[in-house]
FILUMNU-850208 format. One record per residue (C-alpha): residue in one letter; x, y, z. Coordinates in nm, 3 decimals, m for minus. Example, Ala and Ser with C-alpha at 12.3 -4.5 7.8 and 13.67 -1.06 7.14 Angstrom:
@type:A; X:1.230; Y:m0.450; Z:0.780
@type:S; X:1.367; Y:m0.106; Z:0.714
This chain:
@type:X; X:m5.789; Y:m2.738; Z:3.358
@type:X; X:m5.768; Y:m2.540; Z:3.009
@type:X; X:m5.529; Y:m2.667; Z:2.755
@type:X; X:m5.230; Y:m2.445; Z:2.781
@type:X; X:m5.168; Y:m2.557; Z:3.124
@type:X; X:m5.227; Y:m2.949; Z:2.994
@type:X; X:m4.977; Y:m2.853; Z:2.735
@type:X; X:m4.721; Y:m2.649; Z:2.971
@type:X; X:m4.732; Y:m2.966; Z:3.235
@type:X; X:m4.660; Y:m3.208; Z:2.938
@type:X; X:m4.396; Y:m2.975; Z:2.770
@type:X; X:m4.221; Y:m2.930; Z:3.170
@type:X; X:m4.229; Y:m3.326; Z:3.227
@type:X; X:m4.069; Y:m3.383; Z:2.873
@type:X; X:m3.805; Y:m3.106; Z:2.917
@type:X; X:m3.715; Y:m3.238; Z:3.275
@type:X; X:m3.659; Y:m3.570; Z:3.130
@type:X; X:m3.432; Y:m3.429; Z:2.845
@type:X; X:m3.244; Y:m3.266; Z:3.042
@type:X; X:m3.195; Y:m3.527; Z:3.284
@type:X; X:m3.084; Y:m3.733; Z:2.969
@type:X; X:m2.809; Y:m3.450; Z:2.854
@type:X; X:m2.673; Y:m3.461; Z:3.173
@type:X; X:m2.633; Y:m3.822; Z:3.205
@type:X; X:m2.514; Y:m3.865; Z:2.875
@type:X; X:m2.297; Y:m3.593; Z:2.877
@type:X; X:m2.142; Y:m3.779; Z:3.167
@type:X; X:m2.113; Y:m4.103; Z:3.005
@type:X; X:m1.987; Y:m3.947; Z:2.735
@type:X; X:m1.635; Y:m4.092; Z:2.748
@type:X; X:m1.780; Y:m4.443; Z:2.760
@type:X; X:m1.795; Y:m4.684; Z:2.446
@type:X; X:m2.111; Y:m4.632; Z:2.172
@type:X; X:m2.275; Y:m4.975; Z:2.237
@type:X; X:m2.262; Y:m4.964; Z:2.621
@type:X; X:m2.506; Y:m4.627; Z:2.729
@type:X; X:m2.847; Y:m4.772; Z:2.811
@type:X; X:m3.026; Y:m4.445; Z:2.822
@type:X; X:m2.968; Y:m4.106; Z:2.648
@type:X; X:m3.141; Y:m3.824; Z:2.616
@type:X; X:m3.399; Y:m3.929; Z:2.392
@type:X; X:m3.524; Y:m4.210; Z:2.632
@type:X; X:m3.562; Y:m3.983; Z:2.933
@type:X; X:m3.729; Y:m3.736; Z:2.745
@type:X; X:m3.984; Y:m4.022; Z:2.671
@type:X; X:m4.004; Y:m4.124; Z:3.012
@type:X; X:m4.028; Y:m3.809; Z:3.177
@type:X; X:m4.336; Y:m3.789; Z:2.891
@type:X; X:m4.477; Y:m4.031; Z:2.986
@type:X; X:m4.447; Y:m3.968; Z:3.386
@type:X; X:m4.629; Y:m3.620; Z:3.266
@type:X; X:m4.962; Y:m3.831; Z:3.127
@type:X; X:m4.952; Y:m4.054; Z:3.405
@type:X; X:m5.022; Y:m3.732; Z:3.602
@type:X; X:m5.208; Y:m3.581; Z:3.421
@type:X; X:m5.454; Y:m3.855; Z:3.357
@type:X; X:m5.477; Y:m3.961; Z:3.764
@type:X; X:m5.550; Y:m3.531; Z:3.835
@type:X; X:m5.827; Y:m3.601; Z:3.560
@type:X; X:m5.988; Y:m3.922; Z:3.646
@type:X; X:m5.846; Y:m4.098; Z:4.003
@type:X; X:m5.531; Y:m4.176; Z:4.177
@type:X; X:m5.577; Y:m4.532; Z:4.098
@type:X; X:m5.437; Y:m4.471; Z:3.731
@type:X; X:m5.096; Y:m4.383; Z:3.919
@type:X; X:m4.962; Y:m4.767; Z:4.045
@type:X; X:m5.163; Y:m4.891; Z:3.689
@type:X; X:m4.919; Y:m4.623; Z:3.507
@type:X; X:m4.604; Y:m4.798; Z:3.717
@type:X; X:m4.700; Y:m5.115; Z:3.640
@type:X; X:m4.737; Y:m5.064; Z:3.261
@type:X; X:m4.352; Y:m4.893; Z:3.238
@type:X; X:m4.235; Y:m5.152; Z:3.414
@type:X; X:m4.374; Y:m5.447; Z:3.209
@type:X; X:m4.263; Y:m5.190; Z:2.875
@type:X; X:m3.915; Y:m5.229; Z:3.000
@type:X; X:m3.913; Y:m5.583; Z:3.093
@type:X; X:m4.000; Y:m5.625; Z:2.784
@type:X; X:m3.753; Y:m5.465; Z:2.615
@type:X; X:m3.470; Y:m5.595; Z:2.845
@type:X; X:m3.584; Y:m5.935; Z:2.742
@type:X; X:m3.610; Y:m5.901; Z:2.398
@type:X; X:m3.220; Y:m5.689; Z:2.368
@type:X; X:m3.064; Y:m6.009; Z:2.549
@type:X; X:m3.195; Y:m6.296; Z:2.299
């Protein structure tokens, strides 16, 4: 795998997850500042993210995939704990 298709899978994951964000915050749109959880920004990040994940288990072994899971989901436990104290 050369690095213009590394960089074309990263750059697809990262725009899917923007534009997943615009969409859902253009829908939420008419709600109040304080109560949107994600924008466009975060799914941009997580669709990122999702990208590497992929990337590293086609490079090394599937294995990396459920470790990948587990480490976004303790990253937003995480944060949900520390935004209610």
């Amino acid at each position: 795998m050369d690095q213009l298709e590394i960089f074309s899978r990263l750059a697809l994951s990262f725009g899917l997850g923007l534009m997943i964000g615009i969409e859902r915050g253009w829908r939420t749109r008419t709600m109040e500042e304080g109560t949107r959880a994600f924008g466009a920004r975060t799914f941009a990040l997580i669709g990122l993210f999702g990208g590497l994940i992929g990337l590293t288990a086609s490079l090394t072994h599937e294995a990396v995939i459920p470790v990948g899971i587990g480490v976004f989901v303790s990253l937003v436990a995480v944060v949900y704990f520390v935004s209610i104290q």
